[in-house]
C-alpha positions in Angstrom: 20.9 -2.5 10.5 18.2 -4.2 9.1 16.0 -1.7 9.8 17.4 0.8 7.4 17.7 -0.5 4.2 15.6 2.2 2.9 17.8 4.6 4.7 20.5 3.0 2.4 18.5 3.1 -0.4 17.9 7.0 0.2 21.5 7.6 0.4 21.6 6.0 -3.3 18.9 7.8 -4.8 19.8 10.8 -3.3 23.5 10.8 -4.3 22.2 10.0 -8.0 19.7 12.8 -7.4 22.3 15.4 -6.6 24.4 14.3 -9.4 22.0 14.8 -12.2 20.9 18.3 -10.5 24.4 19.7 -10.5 24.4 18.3 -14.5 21.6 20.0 -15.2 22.7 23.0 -13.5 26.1 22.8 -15.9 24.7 21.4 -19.1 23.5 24.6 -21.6 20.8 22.7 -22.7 17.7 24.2 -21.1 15.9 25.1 -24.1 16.5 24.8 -27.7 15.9 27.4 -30.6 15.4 26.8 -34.2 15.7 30.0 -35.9 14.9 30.7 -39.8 18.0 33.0 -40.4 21.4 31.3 -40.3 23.3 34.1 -41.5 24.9 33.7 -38.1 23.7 31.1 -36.5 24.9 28.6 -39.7 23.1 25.4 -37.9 19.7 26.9 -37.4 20.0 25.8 -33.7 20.6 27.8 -30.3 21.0 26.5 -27.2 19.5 28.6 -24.4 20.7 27.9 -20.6 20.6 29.2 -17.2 23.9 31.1 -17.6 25.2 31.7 -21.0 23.6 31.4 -24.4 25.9 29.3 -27.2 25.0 28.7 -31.1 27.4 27.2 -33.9 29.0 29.7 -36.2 31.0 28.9 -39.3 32.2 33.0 -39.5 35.5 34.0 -39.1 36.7 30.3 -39.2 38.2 28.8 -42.0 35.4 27.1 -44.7 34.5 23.5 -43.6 34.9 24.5 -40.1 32.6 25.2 -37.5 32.9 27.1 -33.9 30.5 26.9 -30.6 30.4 30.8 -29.6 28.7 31.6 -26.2 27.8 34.5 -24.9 27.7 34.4 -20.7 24.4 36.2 -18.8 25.5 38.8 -16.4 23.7 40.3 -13.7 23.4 43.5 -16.0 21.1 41.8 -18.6 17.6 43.0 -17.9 16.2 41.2 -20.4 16.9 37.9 -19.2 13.5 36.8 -17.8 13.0 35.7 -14.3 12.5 32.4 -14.8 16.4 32.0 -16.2 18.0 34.0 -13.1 15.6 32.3 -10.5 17.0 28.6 -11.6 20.5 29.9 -11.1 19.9 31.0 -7.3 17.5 28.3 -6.9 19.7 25.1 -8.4 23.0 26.5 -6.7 20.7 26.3 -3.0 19.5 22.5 -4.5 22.8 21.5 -4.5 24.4 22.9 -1.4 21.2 21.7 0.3 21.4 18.2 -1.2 25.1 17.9 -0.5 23.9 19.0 3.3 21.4 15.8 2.7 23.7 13.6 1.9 26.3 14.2 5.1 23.3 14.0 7.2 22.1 10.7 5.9 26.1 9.2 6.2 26.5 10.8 9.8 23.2 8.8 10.5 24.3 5.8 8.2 28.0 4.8 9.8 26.0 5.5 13.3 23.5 2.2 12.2 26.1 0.1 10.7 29.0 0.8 13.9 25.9 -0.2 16.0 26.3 2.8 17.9 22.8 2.5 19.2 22.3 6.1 20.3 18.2 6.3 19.0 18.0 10.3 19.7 21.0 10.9 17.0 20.6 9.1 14.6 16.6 9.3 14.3 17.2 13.1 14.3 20.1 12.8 11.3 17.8 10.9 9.2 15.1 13.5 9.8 17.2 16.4 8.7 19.0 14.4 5.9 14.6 14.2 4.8 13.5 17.2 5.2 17.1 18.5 3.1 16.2 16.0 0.3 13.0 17.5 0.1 13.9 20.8 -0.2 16.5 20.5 -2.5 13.7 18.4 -4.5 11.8 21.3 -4.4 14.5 24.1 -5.3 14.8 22.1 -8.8 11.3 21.5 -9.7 10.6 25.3 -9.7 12.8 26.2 -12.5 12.3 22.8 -14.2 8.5 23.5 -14.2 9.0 27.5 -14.8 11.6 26.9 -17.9 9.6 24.0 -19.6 6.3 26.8 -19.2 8.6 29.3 -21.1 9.1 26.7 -23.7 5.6 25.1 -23.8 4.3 28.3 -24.4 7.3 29.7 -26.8 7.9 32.4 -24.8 10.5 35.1 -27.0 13.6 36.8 -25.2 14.9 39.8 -26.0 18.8 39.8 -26.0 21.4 41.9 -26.2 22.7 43.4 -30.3 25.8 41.7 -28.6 24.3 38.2 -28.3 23.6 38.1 -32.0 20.2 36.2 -31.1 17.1 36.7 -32.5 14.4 38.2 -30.0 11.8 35.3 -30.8 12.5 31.6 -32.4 10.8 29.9 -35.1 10.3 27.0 -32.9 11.7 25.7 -29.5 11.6 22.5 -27.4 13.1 21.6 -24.3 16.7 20.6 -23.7 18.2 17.8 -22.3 18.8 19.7 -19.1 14.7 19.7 -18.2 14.3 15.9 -18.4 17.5 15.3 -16.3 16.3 18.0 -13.8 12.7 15.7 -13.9 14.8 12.9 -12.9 16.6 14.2 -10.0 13.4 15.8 -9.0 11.4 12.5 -8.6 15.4 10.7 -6.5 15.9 13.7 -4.2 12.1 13.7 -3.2 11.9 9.4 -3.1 15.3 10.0 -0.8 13.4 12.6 1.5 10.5 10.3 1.9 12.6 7.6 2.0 14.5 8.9 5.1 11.8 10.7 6.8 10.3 6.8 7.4 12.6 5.4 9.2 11.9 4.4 12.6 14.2 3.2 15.3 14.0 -0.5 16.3 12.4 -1.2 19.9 13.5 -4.2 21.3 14.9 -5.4 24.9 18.5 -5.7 24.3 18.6 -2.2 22.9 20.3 0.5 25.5 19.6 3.8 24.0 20.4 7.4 25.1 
C-alpha cells in the first residue's frame, strides 16, 4: 500500500481532471464576442461554444427584461469551422476515455488496498489506467490549443441569416471553458504520469502470480 500513494494521488487528479473536461465540454463559454451593433444582440456580447451559439436579447420580451437565445450547431452547418466540430468528437472521446482511466486505476487501486498481491494485474491496470489519462489529456489539449488560436488570432465565422450573428466581431477573448480545459489538461496528464510510475514492491514475503 505504501507504495502507491501516487497511484492514489492519480486517481484524485484524474477524477478532478475528468470533471472539469466534461465542464468544459458543457459550458458555452469557448469564446466570447463583442460586437458593435446591438440591435439584436442588446448586451454587445456573444458567447460562442462547441455546440450552440447563445447572445442576450431584450426583443420580443417585455421592456426591462432580458432573454438568453441560442441557436444549436447541426451537422448541416458548413460554415462552422473545423476547429469547433473537431472539439466536439474529440472532448466526447476525452471523456469516455478518461472515465475508461479512472475504472482502470480503481480496479488496480481496491487490488493494492485488499492486498491481493497479484503483481501481473495490477501493474498492467495502472499501465492502462496511464496510458488512458494520457490520451484523454491529449484529446482536450487539441481543441483547447486550436479554439484559443481562432481567438488569438480573431478568426471571423460565417453563420447562418438564422443565427442572427455577425460574420466577424469587433473583439473576442477566450471563455471560461479554455482555462478550465487548461486545467484538466495539465490533471489528466499529471494522472497518466502519475500512474505509469508505479512499480510493484519486491520483497520476500511477497507471493505473486
Amino acid at each position: 500500500v505504501s507504495t502507491s500513494h501516487l497511484q492514489l494521488a492519480a486517481f484524485a487528479l484524474g477524477t478532478v481532471g475528468w470533471i472539469l473536461c466534461t465542464v468544459s465540454m458543457g459550458i458555452v463559454e469557448w469564446r466570447v464576442w463583442h460586437v458593435d451593433n446591438t440591435t439584436i444582440i442588446s448586451s454587445g456580447i456573444a458567447w460562442v461554444g462547441i455546440w450552440k451559439v447563445c447572445f442576450i436579447s431584450y426583443l420580443h420580451v417585455s421592456p426591462g427584461y432580458k432573454e438568453q437565445f441560442c441557436h444549436k450547431f447541426s451537422g448541416y452547418d458548413s460554415a462552422i469551422p473545423c476547429e469547433i466540430y473537431a472539439a466536439q468528437g474529440l472532448l466526447l472521446i476525452a471523456t469516455c476515455v478518461g472515465l475508461l482511466g479512472l475504472t482502470a486505476t480503481i480496479f488496480a487501486l481496491r487490488n493494492v488496498y485488499m492486498g491481493i498481491a497479484h503483481k501481473a494485474l495490477i501493474t498492467r491496470f495502472f499501465l492502462v489506467g496511464g496510458c488512458f489519462y494520457i490520451l484523454a489529456g491529449l484529446c482536450v489539449l487539441i481543441p483547447v490549443s486550436w479554439n484559443f488560436y481562432s481567438v488569438m488570432h480573431n478568426q471571423s465565422i460565417a453563420f447562418p441569416p438564422s443565427y442572427y450573428m455577425p460574420s466577424s466581431p469587433a473583439a473576442q477573448e477566450a471563455g471560461a471553458a479554455i482555462p478550465i480545459g487548461i486545467i484538466a489538461v495539465i490533471l489528466l496528464l499529471l494522472s497518466g504520469t502519475f500512474s505509469l510510475s508505479y512499480r510493484f514492491p519486491v520483497t520476500a514475503n511477497t507471493v505473486t502470480k
